[in-house]
C-alpha positions as CSV (number, residue, x, y, z in Angstrom):
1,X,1.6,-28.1,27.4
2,X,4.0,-28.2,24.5
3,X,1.5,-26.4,22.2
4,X,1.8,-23.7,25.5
5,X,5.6,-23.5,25.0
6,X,5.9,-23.4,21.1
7,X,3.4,-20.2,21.2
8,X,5.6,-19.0,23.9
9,X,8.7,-19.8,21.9
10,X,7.0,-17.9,19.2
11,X,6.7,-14.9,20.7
12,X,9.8,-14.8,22.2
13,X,11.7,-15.5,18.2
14,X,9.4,-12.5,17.3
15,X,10.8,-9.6,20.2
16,X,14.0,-8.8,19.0
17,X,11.9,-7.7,15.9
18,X,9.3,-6.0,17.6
19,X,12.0,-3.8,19.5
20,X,13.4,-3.1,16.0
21,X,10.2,-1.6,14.5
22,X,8.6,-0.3,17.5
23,X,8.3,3.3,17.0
24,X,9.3,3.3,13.4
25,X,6.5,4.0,10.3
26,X,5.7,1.4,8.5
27,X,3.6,2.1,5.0
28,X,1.4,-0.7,3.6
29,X,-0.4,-0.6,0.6
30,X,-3.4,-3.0,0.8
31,X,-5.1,-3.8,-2.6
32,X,-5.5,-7.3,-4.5
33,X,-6.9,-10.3,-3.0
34,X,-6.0,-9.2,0.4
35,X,-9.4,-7.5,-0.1
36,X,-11.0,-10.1,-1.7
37,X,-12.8,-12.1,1.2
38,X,-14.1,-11.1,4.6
39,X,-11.8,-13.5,6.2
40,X,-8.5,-11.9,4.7
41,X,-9.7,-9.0,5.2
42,X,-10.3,-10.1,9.3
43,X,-6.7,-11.3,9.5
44,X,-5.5,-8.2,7.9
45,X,-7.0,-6.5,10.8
46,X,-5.8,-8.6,13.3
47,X,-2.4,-8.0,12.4
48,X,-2.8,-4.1,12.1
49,X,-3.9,-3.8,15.6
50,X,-1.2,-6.3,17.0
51,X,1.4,-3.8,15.2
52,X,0.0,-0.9,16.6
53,X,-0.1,-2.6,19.9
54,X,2.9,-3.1,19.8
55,X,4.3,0.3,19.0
56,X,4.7,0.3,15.1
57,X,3.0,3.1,13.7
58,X,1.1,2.1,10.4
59,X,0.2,4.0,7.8
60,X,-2.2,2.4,5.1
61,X,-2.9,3.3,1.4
62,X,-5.4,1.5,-0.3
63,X,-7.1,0.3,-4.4
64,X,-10.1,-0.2,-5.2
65,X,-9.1,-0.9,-9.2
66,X,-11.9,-3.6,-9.8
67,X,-14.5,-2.4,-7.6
68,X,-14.6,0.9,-9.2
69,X,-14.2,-1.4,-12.6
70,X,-17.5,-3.4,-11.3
71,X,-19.2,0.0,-10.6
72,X,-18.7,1.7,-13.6
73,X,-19.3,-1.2,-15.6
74,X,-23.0,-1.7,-13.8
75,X,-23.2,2.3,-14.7
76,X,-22.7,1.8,-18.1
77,X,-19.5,4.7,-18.1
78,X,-17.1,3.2,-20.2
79,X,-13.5,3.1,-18.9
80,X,-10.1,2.7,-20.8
81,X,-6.7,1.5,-19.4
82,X,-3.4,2.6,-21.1
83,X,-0.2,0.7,-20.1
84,X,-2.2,-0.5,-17.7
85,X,-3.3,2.7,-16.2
86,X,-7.0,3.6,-15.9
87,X,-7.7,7.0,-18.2
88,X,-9.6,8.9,-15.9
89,X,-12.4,11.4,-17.5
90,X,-14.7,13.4,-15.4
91,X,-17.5,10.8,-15.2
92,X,-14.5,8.0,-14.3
93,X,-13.5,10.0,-11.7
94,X,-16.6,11.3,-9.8
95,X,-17.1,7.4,-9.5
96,X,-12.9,6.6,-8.4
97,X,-14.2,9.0,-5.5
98,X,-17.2,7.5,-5.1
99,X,-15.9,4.3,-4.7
100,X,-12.1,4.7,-2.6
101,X,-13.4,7.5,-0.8
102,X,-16.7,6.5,-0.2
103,X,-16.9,2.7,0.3
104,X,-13.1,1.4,0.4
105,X,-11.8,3.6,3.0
106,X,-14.5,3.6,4.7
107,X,-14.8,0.1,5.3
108,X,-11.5,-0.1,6.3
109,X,-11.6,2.4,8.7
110,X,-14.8,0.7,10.2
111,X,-13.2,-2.5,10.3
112,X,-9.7,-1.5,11.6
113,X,-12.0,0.3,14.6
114,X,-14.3,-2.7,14.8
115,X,-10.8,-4.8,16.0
116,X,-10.0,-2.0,18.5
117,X,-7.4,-0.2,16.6
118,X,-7.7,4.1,16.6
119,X,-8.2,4.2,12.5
120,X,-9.1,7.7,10.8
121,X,-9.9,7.2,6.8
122,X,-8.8,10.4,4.5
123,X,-8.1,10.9,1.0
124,X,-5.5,13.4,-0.6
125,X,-7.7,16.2,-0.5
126,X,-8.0,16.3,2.9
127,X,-6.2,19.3,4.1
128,X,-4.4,19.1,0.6
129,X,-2.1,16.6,2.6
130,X,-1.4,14.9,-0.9
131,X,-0.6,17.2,-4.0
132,X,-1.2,16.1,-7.5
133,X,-0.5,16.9,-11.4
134,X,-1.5,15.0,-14.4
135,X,0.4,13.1,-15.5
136,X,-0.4,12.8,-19.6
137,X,-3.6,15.1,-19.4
138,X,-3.8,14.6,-23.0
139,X,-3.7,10.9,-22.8
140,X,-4.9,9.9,-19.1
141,X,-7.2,12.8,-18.3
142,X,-7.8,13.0,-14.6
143,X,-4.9,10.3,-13.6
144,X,-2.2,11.9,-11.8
145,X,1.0,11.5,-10.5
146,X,2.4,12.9,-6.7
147,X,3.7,16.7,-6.3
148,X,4.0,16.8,-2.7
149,X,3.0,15.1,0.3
150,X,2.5,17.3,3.3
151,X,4.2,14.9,5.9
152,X,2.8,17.0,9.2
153,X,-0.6,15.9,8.5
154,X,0.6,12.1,8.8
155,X,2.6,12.8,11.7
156,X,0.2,14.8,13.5
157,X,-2.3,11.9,13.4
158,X,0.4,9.7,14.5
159,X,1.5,11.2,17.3
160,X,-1.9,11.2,18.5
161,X,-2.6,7.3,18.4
162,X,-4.5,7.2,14.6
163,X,-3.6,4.9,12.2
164,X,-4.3,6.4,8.8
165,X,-6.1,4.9,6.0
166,X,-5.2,6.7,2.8
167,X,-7.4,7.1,-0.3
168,X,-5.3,7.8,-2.7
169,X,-6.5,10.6,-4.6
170,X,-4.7,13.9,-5.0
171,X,-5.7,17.4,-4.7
172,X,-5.1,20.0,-6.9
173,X,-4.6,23.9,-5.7
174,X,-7.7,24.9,-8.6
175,X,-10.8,25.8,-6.7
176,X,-13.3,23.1,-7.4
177,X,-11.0,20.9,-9.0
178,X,-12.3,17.1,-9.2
179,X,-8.8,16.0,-8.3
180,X,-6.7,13.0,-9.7
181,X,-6.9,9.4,-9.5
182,X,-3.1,8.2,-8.3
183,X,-1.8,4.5,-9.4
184,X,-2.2,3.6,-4.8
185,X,1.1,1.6,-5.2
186,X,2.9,4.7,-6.2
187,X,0.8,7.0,-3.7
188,X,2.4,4.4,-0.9
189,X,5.8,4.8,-2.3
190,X,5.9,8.7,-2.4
191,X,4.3,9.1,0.7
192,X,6.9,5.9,2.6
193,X,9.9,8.5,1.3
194,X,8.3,12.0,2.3
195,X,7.4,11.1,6.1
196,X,10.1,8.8,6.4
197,X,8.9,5.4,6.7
198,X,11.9,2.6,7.5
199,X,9.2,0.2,5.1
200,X,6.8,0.1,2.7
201,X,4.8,-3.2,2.0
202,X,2.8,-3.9,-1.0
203,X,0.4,-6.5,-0.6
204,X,0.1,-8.2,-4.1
205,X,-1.6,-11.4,-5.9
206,X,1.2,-13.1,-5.7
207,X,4.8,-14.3,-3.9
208,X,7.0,-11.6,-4.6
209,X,9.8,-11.5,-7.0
210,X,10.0,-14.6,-9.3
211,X,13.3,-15.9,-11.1
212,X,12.4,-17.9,-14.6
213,X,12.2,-21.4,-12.8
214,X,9.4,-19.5,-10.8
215,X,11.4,-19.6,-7.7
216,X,11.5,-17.0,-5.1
217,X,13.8,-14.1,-4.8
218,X,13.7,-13.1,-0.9
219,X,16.0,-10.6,-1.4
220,X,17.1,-8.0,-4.3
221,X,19.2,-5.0,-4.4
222,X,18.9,-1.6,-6.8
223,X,21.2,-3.0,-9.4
224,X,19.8,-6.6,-9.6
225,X,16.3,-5.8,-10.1
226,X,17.4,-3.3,-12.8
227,X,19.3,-6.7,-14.2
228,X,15.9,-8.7,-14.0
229,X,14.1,-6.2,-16.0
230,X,16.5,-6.1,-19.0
231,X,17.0,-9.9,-19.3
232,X,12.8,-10.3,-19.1
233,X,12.7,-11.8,-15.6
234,X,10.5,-8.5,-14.0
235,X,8.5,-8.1,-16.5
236,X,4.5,-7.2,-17.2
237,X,2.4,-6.1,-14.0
238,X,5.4,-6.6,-11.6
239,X,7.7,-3.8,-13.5
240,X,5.3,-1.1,-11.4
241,X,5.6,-3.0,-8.3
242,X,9.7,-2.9,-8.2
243,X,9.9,0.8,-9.7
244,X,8.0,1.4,-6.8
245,X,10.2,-0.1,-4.7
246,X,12.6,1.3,-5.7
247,X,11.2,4.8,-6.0
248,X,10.6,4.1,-1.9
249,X,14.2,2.9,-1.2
250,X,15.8,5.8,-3.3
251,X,13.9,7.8,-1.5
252,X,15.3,6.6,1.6
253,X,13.1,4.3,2.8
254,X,15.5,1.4,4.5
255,X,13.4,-1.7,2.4
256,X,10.7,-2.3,0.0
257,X,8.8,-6.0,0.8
258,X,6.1,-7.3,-2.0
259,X,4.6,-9.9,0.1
260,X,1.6,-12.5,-1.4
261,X,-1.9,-10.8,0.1
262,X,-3.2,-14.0,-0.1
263,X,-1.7,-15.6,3.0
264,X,-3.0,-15.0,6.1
265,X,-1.5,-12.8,8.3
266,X,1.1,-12.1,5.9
267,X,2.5,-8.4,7.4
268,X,3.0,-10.0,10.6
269,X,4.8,-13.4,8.6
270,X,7.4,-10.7,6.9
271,X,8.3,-8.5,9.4
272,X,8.1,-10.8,12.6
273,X,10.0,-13.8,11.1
274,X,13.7,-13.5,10.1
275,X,13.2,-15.9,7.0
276,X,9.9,-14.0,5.8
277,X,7.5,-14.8,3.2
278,X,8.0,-12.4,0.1
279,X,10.8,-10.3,-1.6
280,X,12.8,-7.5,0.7
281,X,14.4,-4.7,-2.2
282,X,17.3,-2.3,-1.2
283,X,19.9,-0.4,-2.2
């Protein structure tokens, strides 16, 4: 009986949440670990559908960096990275398609629908929703960077029940065009600001925001992450992570969270709980 009332008690310390997000859009990048076993990948579900149940209406842009890594490396292409940023040519990119379009978002789609939720995968190029230019064609090739997003065509599929699973690869207005492989963290930050998510999560490999002793930072505004990346506490692969963030919250998204993937049921652990599990960024 007292397991009974703690799962009660539960519920009842998560409502005054769920009444604060239900209705609102809430952007999730999913990427990393959280896609790195079938069980995280279950409970990533899990929570997904509980959120829509519950009236949130999720949007989800996914990677796919190291399975499109894997696949061009068993195709002999060679592939490049630049500050960390993959230089797409022609033969990288048929197989970033190949590979987001193709088998991540697809199996994402499948899986979401496999738990009972209403999921519909697209990438950028569908109706041209998501707008693209390169953004060092010299020096990346076909990696772009976000022009436009056309927020209708999220909204409309919202309104209607869907929850959409984005590739992120943009379109460009040039007739047969191959299109442009988008860094998915900032695709999920542009596209939070332009249909007017209240969050944007970015599931990642690890807690959040780290001070030097390694500790946690659960929350951070504008100014003191800018702080943390001149004094060399931000600094290699999570610089992207905050300047997307912060690109979100300038934007006018109300927070930015960088939760750890790795946890099960870690959405539901941030936004249901008031102490949370990773790093909240503001203004």
């Amino acid at each position: 009986m007292q397991r009974k009332i703690e799962t009660v008690k539960t519920l009842m310390d998560a409502m005054p949440f769920i009444k604060e997000f239900r209705d609102e859009v809430v952007v999730i990048k999913y990427g990393g670990s959280a896609q790195s076993s079938d069980e995280l990948k279950a409970k990533f579900a899990q929570d997904i559908v509980l959120l829509h149940l519950v009236g949130v209406k999720v949007v989800i842009v996914h990677g796919g960096g190291n399975r499109i890594s894997q696949l061009l490396s068993d195709l002999n292409i060679p592939t490049e990275f630049i500050d960390g940023e993959r230089v797409s040519t022609p033969e990288v990119m048929r197989v970033v398609e190949m590979v987001l379009s193709g088998e991540i978002n697809k199996q994402i789609t499948s899986l979401l629908n496999s738990y009972g939720a209403k999921a519909i995968g697209l990438s950028g190029k569908d109706a041209h929703f998501l707008m693209a230019k390169p953004k060092d064609e010299a020096k990346f090739g076909l990696t772009g960077r976000v022009e436009h997003v056309k927020a209708d065509v999220i909204h409309n599929l919202l309104r209607e029940g869907f929850i959409p699973v984005i590739a992120p690869i943009g379109a460009d207005p040039i007739v047969g065009h191959p299109g442009y492989n988008i860094n998915a963290d900032l695709a999920a930050s542009f596209i939070a600001k332009e249909i007017g998510a209240c969050k944007v999560i970015f599931m990642t490999d690890t807690p959040g925001v780290l001070n030097k002793e390694k500790e946690l930072f659960s929350t951070l505004s504008e100014s003191q992450v800018e702080t943390l990346k001149v004094d060399g506490t931000i600094s290699g692969g999570m610089v992207p992570k905050v300047d997307a963030c912060l690109e979100a919250v300038d934007g006018g998204v109300e927070k930015a969270h960088i939760i750890d993937g790795r946890i099960e049921h870690a959405i539901l652990l941030e936004l249901f709980t008031s102490e949370g599990i990773g790093t909240q960024i503001t203004l």
